[in-house]
VEXTORLO-462819 format. One record per residue (C-alpha): residue in one letter; chain; x, y, z. Coordinates in Angstrom, 2 decimals, decimal comma. Each point is the difference from the previous one (the first is absolute). Example, Ala and Ser with C-alpha at 12.3 -4.5 7.8 and 13.67 -1.06 7.14 Angstrom:
{'A' 'A' {12,30 -4,50 7,80}},
{'S' 'A' {1,37 3,44 -0,66}},
END
This chain:
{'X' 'A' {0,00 0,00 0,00}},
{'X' 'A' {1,63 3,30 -1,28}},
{'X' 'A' {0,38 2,52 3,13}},
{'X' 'A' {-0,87 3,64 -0,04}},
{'X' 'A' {2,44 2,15 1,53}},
{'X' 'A' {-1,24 3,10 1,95}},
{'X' 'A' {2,20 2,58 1,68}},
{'X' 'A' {-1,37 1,31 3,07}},
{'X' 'A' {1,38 2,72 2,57}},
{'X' 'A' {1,59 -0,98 3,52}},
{'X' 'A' {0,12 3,50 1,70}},
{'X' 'A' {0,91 -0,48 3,63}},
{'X' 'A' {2,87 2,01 2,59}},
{'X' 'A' {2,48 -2,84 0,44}},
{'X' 'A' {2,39 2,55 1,71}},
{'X' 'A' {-1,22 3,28 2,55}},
{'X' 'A' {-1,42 0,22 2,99}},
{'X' 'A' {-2,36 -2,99 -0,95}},
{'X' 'A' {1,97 -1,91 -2,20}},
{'X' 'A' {-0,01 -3,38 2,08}},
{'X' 'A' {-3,76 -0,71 -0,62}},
{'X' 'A' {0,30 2,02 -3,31}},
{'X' 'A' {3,01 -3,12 -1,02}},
{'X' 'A' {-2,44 -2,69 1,30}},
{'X' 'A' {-2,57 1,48 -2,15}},
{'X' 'A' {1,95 0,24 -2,91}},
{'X' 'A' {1,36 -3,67 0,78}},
{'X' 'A' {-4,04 -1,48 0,26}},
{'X' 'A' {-0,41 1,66 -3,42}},
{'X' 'A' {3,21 -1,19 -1,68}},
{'X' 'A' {-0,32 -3,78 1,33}},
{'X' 'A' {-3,75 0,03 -1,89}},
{'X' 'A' {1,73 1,14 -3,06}},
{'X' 'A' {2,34 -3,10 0,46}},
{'X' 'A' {-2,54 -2,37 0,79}},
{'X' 'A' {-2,21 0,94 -2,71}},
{'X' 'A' {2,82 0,04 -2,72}},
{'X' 'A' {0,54 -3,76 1,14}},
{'X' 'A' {-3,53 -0,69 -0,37}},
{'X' 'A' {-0,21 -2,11 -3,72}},
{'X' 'A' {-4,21 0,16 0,48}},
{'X' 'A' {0,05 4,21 1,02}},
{'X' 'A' {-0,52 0,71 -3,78}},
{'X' 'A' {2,03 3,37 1,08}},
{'X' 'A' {2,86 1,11 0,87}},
{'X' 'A' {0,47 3,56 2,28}},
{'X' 'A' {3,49 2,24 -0,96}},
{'X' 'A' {-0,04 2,09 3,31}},
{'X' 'A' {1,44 3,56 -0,39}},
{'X' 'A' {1,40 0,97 3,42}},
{'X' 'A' {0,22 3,53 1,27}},
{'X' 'A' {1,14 0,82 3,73}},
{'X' 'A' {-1,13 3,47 1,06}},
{'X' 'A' {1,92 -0,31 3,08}},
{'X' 'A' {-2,34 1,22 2,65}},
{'X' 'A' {-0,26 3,39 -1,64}},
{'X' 'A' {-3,83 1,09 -1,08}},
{'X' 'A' {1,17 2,48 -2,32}},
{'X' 'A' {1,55 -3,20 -1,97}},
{'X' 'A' {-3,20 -1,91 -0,57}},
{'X' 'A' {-1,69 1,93 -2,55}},
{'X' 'A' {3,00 0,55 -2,24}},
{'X' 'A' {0,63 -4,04 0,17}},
{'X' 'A' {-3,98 -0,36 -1,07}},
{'X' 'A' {0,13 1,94 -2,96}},
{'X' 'A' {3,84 -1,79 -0,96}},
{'X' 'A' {-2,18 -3,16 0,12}},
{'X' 'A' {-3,24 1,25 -1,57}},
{'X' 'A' {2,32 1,21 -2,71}},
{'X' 'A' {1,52 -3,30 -0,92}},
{'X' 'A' {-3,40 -1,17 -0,68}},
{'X' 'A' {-0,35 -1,86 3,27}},
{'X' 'A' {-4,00 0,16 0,80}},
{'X' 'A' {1,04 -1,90 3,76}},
{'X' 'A' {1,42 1,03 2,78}},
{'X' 'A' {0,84 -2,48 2,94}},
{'X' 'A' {0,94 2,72 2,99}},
{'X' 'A' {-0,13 2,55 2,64}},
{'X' 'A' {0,51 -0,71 3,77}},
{'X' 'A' {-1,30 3,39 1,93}},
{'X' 'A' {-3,07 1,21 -0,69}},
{'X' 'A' {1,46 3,67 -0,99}},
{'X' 'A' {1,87 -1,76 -2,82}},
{'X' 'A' {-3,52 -1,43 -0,90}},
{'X' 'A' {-1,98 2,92 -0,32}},
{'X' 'A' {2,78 2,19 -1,60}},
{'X' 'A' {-0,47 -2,56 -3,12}},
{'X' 'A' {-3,38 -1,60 -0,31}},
{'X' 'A' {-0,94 3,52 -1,95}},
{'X' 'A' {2,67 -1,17 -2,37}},
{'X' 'A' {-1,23 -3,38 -0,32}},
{'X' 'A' {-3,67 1,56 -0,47}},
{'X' 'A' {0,86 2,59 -2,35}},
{'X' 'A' {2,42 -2,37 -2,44}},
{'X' 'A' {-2,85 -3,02 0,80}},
{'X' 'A' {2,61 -2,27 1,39}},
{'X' 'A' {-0,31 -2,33 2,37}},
{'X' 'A' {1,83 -0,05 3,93}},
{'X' 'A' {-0,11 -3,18 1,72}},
{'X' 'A' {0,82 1,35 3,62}},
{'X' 'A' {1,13 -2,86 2,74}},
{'X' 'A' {-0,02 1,98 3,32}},
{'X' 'A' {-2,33 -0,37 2,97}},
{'X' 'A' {-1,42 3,73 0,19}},
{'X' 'A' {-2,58 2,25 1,91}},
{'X' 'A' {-2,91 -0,02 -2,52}},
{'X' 'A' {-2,72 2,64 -1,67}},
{'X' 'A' {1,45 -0,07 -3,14}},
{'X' 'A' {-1,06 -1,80 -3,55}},
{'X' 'A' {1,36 0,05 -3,35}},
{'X' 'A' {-1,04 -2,18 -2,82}},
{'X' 'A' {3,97 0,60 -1,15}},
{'X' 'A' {1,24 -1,68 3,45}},
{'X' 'A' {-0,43 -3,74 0,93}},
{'X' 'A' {0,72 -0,21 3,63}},
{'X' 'A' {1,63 -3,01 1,27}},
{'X' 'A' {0,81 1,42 3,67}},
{'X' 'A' {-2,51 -0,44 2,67}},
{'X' 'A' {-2,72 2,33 0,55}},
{'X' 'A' {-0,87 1,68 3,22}},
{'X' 'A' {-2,45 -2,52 0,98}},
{'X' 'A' {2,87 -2,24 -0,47}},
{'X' 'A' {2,26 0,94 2,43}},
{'X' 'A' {-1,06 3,08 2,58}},
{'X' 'A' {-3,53 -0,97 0,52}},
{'X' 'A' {1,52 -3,28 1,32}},
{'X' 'A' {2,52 1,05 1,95}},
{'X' 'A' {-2,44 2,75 2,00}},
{'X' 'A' {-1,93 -3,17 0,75}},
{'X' 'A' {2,66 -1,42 1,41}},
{'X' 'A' {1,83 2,65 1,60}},
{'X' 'A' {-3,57 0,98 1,68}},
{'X' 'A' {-0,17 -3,22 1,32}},
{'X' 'A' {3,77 -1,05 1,06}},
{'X' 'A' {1,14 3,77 1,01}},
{'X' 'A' {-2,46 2,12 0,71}},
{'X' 'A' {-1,53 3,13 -1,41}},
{'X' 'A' {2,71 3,32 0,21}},
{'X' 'A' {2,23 0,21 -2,68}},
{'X' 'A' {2,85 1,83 -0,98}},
{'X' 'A' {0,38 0,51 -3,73}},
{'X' 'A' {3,64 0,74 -1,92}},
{'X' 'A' {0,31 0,40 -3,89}},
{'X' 'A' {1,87 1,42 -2,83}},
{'X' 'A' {-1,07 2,91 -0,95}},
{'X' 'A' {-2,28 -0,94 -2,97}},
{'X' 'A' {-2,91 -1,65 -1,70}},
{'X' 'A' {0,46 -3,51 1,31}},
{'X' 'A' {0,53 0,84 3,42}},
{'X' 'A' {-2,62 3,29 0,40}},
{'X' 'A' {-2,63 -2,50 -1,50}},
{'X' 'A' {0,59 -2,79 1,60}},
{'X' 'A' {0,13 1,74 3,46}},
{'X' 'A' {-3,06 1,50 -0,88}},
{'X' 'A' {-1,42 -3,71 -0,60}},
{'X' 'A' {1,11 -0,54 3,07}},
{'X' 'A' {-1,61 2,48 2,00}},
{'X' 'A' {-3,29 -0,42 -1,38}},
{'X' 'A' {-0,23 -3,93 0,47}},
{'X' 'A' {1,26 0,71 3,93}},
{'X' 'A' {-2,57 2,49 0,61}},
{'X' 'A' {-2,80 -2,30 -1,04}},
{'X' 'A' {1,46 -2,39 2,72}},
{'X' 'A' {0,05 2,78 2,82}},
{'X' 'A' {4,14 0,16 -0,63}},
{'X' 'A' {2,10 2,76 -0,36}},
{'X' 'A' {2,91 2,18 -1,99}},
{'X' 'A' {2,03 1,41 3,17}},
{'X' 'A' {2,55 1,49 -2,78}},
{'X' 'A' {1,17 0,34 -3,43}},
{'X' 'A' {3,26 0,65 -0,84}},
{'X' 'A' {2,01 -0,04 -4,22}},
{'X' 'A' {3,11 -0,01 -0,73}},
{'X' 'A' {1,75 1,06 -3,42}},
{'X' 'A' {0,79 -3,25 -2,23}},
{'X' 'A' {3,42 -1,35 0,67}},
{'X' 'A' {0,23 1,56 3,91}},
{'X' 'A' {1,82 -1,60 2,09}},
{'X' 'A' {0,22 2,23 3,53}},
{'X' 'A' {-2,88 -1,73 2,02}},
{'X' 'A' {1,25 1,20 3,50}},
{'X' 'A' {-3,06 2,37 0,21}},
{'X' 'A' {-2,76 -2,54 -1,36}},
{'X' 'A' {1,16 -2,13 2,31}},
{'X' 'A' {0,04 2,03 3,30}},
{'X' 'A' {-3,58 0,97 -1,20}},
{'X' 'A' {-1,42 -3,20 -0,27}},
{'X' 'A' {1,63 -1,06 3,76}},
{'X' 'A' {-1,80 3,25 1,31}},
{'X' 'A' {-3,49 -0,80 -1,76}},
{'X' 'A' {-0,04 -3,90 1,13}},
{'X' 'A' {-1,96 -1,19 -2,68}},
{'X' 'A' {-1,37 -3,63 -0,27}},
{'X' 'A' {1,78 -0,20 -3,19}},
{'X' 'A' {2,14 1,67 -2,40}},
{'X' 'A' {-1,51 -0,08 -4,04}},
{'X' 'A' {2,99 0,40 -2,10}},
{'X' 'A' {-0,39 0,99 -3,63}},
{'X' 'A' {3,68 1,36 -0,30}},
{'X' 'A' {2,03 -1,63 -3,35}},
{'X' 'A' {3,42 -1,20 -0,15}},
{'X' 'A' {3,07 1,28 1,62}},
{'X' 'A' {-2,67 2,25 1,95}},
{'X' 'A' {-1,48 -2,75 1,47}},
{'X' 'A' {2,70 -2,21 0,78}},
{'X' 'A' {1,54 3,00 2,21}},
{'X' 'A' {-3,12 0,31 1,61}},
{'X' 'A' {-0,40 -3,98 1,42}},
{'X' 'A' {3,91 0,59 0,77}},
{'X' 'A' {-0,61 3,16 2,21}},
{'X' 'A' {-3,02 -0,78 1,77}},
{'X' 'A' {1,25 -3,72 1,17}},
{'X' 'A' {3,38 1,61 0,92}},
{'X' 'A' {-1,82 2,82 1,88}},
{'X' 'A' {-2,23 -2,55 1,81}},
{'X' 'A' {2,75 -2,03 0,36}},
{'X' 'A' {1,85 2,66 2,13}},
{'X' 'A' {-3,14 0,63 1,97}},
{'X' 'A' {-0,50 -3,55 0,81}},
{'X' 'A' {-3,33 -0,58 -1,37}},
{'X' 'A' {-1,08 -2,69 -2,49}},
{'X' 'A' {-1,05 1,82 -3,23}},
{'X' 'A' {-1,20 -2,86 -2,13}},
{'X' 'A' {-2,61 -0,57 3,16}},
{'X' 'A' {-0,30 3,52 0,98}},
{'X' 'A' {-0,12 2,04 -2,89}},
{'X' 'A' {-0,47 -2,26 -3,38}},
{'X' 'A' {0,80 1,14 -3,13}},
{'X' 'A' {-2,50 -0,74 -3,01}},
{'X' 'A' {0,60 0,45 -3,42}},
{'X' 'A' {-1,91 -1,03 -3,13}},
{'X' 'A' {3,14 0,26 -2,14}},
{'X' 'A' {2,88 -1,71 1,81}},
{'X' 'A' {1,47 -3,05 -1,47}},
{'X' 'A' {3,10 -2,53 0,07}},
{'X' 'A' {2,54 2,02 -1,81}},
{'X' 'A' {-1,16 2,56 2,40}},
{'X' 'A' {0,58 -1,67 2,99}},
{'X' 'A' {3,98 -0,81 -0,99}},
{'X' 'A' {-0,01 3,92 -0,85}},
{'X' 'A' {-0,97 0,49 3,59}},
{'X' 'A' {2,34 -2,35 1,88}},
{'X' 'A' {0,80 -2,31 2,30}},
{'X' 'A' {-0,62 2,17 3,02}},
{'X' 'A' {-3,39 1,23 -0,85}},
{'X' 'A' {-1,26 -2,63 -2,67}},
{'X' 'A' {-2,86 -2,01 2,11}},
{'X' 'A' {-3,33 0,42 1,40}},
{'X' 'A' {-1,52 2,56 -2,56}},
{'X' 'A' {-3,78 -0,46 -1,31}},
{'X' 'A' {-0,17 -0,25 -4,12}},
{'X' 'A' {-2,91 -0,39 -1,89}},
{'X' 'A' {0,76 -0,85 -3,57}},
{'X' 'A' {-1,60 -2,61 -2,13}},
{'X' 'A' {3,42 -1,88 -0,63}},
{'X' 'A' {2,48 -1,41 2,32}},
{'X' 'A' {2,68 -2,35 -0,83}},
{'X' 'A' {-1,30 -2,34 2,99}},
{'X' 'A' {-3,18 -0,63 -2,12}},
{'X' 'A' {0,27 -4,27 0,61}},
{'X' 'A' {-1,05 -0,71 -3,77}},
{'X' 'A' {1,37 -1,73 -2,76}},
{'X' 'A' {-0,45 2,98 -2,71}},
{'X' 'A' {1,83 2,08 2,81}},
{'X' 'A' {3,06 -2,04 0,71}},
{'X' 'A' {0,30 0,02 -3,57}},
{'X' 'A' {0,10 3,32 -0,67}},
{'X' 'A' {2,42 0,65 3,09}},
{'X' 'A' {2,32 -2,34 -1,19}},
{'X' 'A' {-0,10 1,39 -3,79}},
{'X' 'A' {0,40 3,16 1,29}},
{'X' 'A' {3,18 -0,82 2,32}},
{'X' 'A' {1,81 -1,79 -2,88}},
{'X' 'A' {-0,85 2,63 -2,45}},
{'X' 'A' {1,49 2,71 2,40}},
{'X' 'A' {2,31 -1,51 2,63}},
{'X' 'A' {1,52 3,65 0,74}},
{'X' 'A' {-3,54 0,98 1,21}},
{'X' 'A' {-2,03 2,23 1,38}},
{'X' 'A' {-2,44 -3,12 0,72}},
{'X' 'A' {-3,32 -0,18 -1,47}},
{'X' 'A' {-2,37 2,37 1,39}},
{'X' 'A' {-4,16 0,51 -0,59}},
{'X' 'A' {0,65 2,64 -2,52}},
{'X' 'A' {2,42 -2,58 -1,72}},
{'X' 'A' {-2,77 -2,23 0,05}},
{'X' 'A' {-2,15 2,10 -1,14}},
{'X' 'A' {2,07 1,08 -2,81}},
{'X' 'A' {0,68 -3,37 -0,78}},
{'X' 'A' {-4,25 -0,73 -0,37}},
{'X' 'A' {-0,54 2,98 -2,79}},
{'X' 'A' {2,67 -1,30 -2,05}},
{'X' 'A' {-1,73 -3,41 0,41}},
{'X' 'A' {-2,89 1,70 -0,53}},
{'X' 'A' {0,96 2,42 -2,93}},
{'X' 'A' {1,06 -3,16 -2,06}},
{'X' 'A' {-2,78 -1,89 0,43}},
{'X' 'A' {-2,64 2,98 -0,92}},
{'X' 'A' {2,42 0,81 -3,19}},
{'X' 'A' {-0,27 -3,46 -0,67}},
{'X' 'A' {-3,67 0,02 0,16}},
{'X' 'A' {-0,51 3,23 -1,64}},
{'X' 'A' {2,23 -0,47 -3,24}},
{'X' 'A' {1,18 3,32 -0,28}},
{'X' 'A' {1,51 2,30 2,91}},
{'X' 'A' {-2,61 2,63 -0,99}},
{'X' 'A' {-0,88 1,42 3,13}},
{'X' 'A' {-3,77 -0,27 -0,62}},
{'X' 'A' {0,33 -3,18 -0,75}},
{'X' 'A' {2,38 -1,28 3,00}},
{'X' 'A' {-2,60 2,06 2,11}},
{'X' 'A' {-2,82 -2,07 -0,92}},
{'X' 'A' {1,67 -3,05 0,15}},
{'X' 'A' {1,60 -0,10 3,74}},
{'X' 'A' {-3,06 0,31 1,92}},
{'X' 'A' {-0,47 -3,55 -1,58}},
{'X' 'A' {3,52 -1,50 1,85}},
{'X' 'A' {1,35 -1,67 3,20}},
{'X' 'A' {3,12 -0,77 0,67}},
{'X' 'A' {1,22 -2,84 2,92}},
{'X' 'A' {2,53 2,44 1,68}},
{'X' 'A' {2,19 -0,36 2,60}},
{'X' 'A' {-2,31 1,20 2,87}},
{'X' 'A' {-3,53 -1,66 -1,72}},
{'X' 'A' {-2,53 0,12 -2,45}},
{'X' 'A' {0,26 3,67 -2,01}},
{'X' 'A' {-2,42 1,50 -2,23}},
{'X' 'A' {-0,61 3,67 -1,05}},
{'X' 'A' {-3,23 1,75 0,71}},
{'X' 'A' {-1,44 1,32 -2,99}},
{'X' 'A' {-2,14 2,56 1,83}},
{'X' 'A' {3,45 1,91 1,34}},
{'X' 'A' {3,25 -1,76 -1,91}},
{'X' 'A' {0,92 -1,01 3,51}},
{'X' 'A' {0,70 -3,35 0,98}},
{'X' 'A' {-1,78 -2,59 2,67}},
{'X' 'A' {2,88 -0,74 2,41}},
{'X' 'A' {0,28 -1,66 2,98}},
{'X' 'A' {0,42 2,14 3,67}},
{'X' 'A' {2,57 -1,18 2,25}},
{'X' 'A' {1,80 1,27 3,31}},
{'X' 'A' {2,82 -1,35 1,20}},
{'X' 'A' {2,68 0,99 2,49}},
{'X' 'A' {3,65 0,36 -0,78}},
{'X' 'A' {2,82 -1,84 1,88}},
{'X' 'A' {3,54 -0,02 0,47}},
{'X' 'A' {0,77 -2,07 -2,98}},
{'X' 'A' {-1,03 2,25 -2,23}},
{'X' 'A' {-3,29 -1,84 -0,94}},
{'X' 'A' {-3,32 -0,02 1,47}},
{'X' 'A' {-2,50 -2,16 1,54}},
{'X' 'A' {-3,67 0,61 -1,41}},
{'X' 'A' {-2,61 0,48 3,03}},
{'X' 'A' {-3,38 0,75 -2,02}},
{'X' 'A' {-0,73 -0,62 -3,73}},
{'X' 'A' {-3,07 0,04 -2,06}},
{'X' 'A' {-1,50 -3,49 -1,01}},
{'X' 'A' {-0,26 0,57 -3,80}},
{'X' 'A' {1,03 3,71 -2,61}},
{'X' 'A' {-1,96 2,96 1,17}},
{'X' 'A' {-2,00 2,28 -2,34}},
{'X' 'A' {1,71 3,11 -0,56}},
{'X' 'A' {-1,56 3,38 1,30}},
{'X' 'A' {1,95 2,58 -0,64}},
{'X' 'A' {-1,87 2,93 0,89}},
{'X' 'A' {-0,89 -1,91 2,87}},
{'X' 'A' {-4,03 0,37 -0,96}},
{'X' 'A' {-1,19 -3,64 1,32}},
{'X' 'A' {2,29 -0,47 2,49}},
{'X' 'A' {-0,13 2,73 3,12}},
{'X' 'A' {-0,80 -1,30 3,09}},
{'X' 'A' {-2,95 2,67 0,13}},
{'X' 'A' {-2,15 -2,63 -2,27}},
{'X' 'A' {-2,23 -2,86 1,60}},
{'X' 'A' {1,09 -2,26 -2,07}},
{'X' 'A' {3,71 0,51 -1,47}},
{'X' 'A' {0,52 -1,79 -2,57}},
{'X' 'A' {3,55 0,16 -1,32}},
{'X' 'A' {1,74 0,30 2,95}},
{'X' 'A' {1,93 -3,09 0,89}},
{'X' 'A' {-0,47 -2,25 2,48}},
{'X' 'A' {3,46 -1,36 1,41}},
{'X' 'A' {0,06 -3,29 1,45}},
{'X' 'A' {2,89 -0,85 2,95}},
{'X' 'A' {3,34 -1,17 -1,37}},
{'X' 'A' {2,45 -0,13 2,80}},
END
């Protein structure tokens, strides 16, 4: 059978101030391309185009329009939601397609954007269940200072309210920032039940480093006393982080290399042999690695990589991926996933508490699933792990 090849766009920060889960990203993506090219029954073959932006916004939109302009009509990319919006106008205006593979914060929609990252109801509703129930109801929220973290703190805030809880502060810090000594004295005065983190990369990993060293000094037991949550913390993450501050911390994610399943151990151990100098898979890798999966299979289906075409056509596909059973919505573009929390330890990996029993609807604007409803219907129900 004669094989079609298609070039597509890789557009992710492998280097910057997020480059660790920007590399895992770009690794997910490249190991589909490899896995499809040795695929004899694809029927396709995917020439991936990489660009690495390198943490800078201002770089994204040039990249887009070098790709556009080589007649690439897909684009596999974009970690931080800033990055996202600065180029989904491109994508609509040129009618190309971006097939974006982060967990974000929601209320948004583009028929030029198939999202591949989990949805709010994916990952904070669950965790504000959970924190609710295991910590308690004051929280102390911490961000970097834009879209993902203003949005998902606002999230946040309204799905605590409805359960009598409370903000006791919010506090953002520029990307990249790395001087946490006054965050950190904050948080010890407010004594909150709980820290929500939605920092990103090397802002983050100072943070878990200064507040267990501060605690540390003071003699009290931070993973116990003041928890840290985060909906976008990850393996490669925790070896950023270290040794001395690495365990204990709440992630919700729909992906962790613990999932116990034969189509995950597979993909861990591809992705190890493929890139044995690391960073380590993450759930943006993952992530990355379904809409390449996915991309092939709907330019299989489709015939053409016409974008009205390939738009019509993936609603119609699943894919077995490494965390479950995933299909695309073809109300949003966004994909049914499968809610998780787990809770990191010293080895850098982490054991899975709560999980959903089968893919979740997506709800990105977060219509069907507030807690304010009698009878929600998309927000997952997380069965007892661990």
């Amino acid at each position: 059978m004669a094989r079609r090849n298609v070039p597509i766009g890789i557009l992710f920060s492998a280097t910057g101030s997020y480059g660790a889960v920007g590399r895992t990203m770009l690794n997910g993506a490249l190991l589909a391309c490899r896995e499809i090219a040795g695929d004899a029954e694809a029927g396709i073959r995917l020439d991936p185009v990489v660009i690495d932006p390198g943490s800078r916004l201002s770089a994204y939109a040039p990249a887009v329009h070098a790709l556009l302009g080589r007649g690439i009509r897909h684009v596999v990319g974009c970690y931080t939601s800033s990055s996202r919006k600065e180029v989904i106008p491109i994508f609509e205006k040129r009618d190309a397609l971006l097939w974006y593979p982060a967990h974000y914060e929601g209320f948004e929609s583009s028929e030029n954007v198939v999202y591949t990252g989990a949805a709010p109801n994916h990952h904070i509703l669950p965790l504000v269940d959970f924190l609710v129930t295991r910590c308690g109801r004051r929280a102390f929220c911490i961000g970097s200072n834009y879209i993902w973290a203003w949005e998902s703190n606002r999230v946040l805030r309204d799905e605590l309210g409805q359960r009598g809880g409370t903000i006791v502060a919010e506090r953002y810090l520029p990307v990249g920032e790395t001087d946490m000594a006054q965050i950190v004295e904050a948080i010890l005065e407010a004594e909150p039940d709980f820290v929500f983190n939605s920092l990103i990369g090397e802002s983050a990993y100072a943070f878990f480093r200064a507040l267990r060293a501060e605690c540390e000094a003071r003699g009290i037991d931070q993973v116990r006393r003041f928890p840290v949550a985060s909906c976008n913390l990850s393996e490669p993450e925790l070896l950023e982080i270290g040794p001395e501050a690495v365990d204990g911390h709440l992630s919700s994610s729909v992906w962790f290399a613990s999932i116990d399943s034969h189509a995950n151990r597979r993909f861990v151990a591809a992705y190890d042999r493929a890139f044995p100098d690391g960073p380590v898979a993450s759930a943006e890798g993952e992530a990355a690695f379904i809409a390449v999966k996915l991309l092939a299979k709907t330019l299989a289906a489709a015939g053409t990589d016409a974008i009205a075409a390939v738009r019509a056509r993936v609603a119609g596909q699943t894919f077995d991926a490494p965390q479950g059973c995933v299909s695309i919505d073809p109300q949003t573009l966004h994909a049914y996933l499968t809610p998780r929390i787990g809770r990191s330890r010293a080895d850098g990996q982490f054991d899975i508490l709560m999980e959903a029993q089968e893919p979740v609807r997506p709800d990105p604007y977060l219509v069907r699933s507030s807690a304010a409803l009698e009878q929600p219907v998309l927000r997952p129900a997380l069965r007892i792990v661990s």
